[in-house]
Backbone bond lengths (Angstrom), bond angles and torsions (degrees), N, CA, C in turn:
res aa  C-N    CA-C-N  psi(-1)  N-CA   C-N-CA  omega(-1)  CA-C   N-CA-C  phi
1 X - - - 1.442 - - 1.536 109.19 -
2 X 1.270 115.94 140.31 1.432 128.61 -162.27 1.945 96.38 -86.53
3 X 1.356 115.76 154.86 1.384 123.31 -153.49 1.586 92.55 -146.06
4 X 1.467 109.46 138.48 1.612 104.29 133.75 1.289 121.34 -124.36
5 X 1.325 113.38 152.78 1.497 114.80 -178.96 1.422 111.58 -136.57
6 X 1.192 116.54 158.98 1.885 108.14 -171.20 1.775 88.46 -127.65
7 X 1.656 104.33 157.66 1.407 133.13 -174.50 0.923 124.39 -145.88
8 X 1.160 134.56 -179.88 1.559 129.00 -167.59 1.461 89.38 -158.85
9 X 1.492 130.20 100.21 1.362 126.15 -159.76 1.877 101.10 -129.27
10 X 1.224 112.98 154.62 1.286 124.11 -137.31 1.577 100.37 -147.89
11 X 1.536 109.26 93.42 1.666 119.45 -179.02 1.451 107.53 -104.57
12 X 1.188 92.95 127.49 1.659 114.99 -171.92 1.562 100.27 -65.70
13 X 1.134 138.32 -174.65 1.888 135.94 -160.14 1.398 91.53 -100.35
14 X 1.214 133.02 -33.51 1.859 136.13 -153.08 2.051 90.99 -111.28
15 X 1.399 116.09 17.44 1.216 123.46 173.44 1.782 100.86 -134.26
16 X 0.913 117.93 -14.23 2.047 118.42 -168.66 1.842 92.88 -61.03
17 X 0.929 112.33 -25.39 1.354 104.08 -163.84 1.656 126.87 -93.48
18 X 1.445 98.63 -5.22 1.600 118.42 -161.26 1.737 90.73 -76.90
19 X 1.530 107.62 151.57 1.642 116.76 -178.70 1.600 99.55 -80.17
20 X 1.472 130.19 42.18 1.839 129.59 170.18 1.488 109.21 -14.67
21 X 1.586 99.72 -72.03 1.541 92.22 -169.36 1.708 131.04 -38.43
22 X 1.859 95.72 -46.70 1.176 105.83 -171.13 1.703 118.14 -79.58
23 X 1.491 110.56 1.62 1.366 127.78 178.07 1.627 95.39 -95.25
24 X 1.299 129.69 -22.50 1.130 103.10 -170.32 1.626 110.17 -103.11
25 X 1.098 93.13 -11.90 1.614 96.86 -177.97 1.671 98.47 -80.32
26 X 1.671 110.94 -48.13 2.120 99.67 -177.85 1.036 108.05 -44.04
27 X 1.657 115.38 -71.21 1.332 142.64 -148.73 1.385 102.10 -50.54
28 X 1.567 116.19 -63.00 2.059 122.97 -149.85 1.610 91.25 -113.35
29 X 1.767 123.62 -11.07 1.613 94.28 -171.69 1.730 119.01 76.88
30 X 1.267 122.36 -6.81 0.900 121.70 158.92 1.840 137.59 -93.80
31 X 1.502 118.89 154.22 1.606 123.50 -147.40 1.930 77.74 -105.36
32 X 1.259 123.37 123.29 1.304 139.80 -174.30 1.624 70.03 -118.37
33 X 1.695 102.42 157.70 1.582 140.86 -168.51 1.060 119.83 170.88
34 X 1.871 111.59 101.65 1.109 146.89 -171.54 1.918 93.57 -54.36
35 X 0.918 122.68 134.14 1.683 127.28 171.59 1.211 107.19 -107.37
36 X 1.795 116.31 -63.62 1.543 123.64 -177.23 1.708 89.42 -134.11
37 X 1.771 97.39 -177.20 1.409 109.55 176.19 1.428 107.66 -176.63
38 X 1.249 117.50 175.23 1.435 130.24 -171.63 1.510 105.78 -165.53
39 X 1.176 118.13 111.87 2.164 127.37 -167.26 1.299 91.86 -126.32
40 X 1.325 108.88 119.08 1.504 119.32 151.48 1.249 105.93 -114.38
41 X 1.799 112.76 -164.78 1.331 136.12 179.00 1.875 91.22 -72.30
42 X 1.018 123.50 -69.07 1.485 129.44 -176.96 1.475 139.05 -86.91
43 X 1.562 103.15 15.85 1.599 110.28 152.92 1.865 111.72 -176.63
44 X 1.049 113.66 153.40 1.617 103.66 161.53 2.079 115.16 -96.92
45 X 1.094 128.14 136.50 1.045 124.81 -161.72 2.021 94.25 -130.62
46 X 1.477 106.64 94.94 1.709 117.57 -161.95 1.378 104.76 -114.20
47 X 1.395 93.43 126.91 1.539 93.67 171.80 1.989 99.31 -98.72
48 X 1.140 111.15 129.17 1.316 126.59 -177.36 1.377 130.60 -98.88
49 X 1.018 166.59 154.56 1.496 149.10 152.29 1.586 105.41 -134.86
50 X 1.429 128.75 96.64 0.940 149.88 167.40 1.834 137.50 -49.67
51 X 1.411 108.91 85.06 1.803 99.65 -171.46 1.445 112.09 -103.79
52 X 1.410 110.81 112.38 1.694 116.30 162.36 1.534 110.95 176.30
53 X 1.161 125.33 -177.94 1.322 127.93 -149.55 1.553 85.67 -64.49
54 X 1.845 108.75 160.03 1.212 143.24 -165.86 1.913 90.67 -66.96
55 X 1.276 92.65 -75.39 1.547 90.22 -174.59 1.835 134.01 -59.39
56 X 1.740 107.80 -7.93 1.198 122.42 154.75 1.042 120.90 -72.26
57 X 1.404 134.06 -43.84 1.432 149.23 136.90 1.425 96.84 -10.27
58 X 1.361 138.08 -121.75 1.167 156.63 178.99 2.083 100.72 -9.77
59 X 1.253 120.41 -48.10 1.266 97.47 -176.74 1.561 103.32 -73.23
60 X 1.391 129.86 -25.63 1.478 129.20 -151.70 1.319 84.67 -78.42
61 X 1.698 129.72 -37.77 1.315 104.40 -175.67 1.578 124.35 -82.68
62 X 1.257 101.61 -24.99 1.605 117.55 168.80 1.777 102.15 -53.09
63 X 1.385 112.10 -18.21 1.669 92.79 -174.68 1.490 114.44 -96.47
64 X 1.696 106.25 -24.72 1.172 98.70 -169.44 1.867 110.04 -100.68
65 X 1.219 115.53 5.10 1.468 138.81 134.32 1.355 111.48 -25.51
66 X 1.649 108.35 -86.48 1.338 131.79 168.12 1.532 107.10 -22.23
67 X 0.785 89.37 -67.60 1.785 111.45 -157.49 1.735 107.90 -79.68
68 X 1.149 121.02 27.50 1.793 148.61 -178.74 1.527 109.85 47.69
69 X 1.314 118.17 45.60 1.085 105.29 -173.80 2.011 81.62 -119.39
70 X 1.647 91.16 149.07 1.455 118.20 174.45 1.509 94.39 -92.10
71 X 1.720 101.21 132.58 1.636 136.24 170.50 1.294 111.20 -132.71
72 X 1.726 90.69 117.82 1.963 86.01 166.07 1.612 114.79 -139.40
73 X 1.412 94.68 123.17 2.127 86.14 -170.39 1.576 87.57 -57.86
74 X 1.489 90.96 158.89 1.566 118.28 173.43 2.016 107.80 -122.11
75 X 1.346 131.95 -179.60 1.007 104.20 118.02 1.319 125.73 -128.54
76 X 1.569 124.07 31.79 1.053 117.03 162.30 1.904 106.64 -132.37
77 X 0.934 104.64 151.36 1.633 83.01 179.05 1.542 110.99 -103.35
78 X 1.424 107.71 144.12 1.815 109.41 176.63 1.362 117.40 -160.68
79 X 1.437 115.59 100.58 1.162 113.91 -172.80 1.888 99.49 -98.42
């Protein structure tokens, strides 16, 4: 069953540059949607809202975990 969930996700400066979106849509099948944001020289600070199955969900965040980026469900987003 298809899900949305919202985040407030947090790219380190030596990560601002990586193609995320398009990793998250190959990789997990899931529709990532930028809501708000904040880009500097030394981090991206994204508010996200995430649609696709529950358990694709859970690896997409397990990857970008992995991969040093800070994730935190919200349920409202406000940067």
């Amino acid at each position: 069953m298809r899900t949305k969930k919202k985040f407030i996700i947090t790219f380190p400066k030596d990560l601002v540059k990586e193609p995320w979106n398009y990793n998250l849509i190959t990789r997990f099948d899931i529709i990532p949607n930028i809501v708000a944001g904040t880009i500097s020289e030394d981090s991206a600070i994204l508010g996200y809202e995430f649609d696709g199955e529950e358990a694709k969900l859970e690896l997409a965040i397990a990857y970008l975990r992995e991969m040093g980026v800070k994730v935190e469900a919200v349920d409202e987003i406000r940067l």
